[in-house]
N, C-alpha and C positions, 0 to 999 in steps of 0.2 A: 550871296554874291562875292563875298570877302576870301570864300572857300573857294569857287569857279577862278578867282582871276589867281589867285595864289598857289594852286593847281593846277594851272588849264592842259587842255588834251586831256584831260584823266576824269574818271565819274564819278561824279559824286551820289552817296546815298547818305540822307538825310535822314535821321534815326530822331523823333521829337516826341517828348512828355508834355504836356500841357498843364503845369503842375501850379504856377503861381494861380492868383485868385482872378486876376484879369485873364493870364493864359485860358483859363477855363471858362470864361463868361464869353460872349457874343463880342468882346469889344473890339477882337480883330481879325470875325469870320474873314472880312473881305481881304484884309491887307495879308493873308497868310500865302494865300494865291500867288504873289508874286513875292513872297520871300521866300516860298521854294520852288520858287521857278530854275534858277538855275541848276538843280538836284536832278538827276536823271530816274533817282527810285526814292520814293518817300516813303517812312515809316512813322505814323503816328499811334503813339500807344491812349489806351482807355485815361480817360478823365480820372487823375487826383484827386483821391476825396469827393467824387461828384455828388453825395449828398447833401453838402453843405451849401450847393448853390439850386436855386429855382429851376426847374426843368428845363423852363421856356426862357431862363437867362443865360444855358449853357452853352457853351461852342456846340457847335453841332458838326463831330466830327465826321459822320455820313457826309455832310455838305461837302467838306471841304475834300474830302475824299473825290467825290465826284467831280468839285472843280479843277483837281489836281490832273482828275485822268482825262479830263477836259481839254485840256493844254498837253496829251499827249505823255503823259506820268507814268511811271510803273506805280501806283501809290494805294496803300493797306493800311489798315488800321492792324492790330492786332493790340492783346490786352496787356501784354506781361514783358518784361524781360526775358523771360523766360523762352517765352515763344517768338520772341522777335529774334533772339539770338537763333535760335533750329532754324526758324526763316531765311534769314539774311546771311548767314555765314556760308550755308551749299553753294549760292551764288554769285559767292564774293571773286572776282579775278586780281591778279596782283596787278599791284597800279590803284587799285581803288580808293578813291576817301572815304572813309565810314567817319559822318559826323553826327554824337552822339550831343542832344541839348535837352537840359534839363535843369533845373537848381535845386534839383534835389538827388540824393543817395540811387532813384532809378532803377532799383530791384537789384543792387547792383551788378547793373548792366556792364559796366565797364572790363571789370573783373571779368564777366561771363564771358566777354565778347573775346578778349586776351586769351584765358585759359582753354577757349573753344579752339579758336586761330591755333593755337600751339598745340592741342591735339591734333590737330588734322594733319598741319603740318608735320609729325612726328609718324606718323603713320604713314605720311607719304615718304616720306624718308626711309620707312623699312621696304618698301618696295622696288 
């Protein structure tokens, strides 16, 4: 929400790890729904260390997937940094917010996301 009013008119894509220990447990299948409400494209990557928690205690990131496209979402799971970056960069427009959450390192994502952005752009540039 802090993003939509601090940006508004412009889209937001929410790029999320679910990396803390609660992040990754059931604790807040429901309340995730509307903290990316105002995101116009969600990206959630695969569960952090998901072996270290109970199957049936883990966020069930299918769920929320669905509730997100529920409410009208562009919204994917995908696993990696890696792959989240090739996804979301083709159909980045300028103006966009790409908000990147985690508290952790993120494959890093950040870097990839930067050094991706300025390849493109550089190539659009020789044309």
């Amino acid at each position: 929400a802090a993003a939509a009013q601090r940006y508004q008119g412009r889209r937001i894509i929410a790029i999320y790890e679910p990396r803390t220990w609660t992040a990754r447990k059931k604790v807040f299948q429901t309340q995730y729904g509307a903290a990316f409400a105002p995101a116009e494209v969600v990206v959630i990557a695969g569960l952090f260390d998901s072996t270290r928690i109970a199957a049936d205690d883990q966020l069930s990131i299918e769920e929320l997937i669905a509730g997100l496209v529920a409410q009208g979402k562009h919204a994917m799971t995908l696993p990696d940094a890696d792959e989240i970056v090739a996804r979301v960069v083709p159909e980045l427009s300028p103006g966009d917010v790409v908000l990147v959450m985690s508290n952790g390192g993120f494959g890093g994502i950040h870097e990839k996301l930067l050094a991706t952005l300025e390849d493109a752009r550089q190539k659009e540039r020789k044309r």
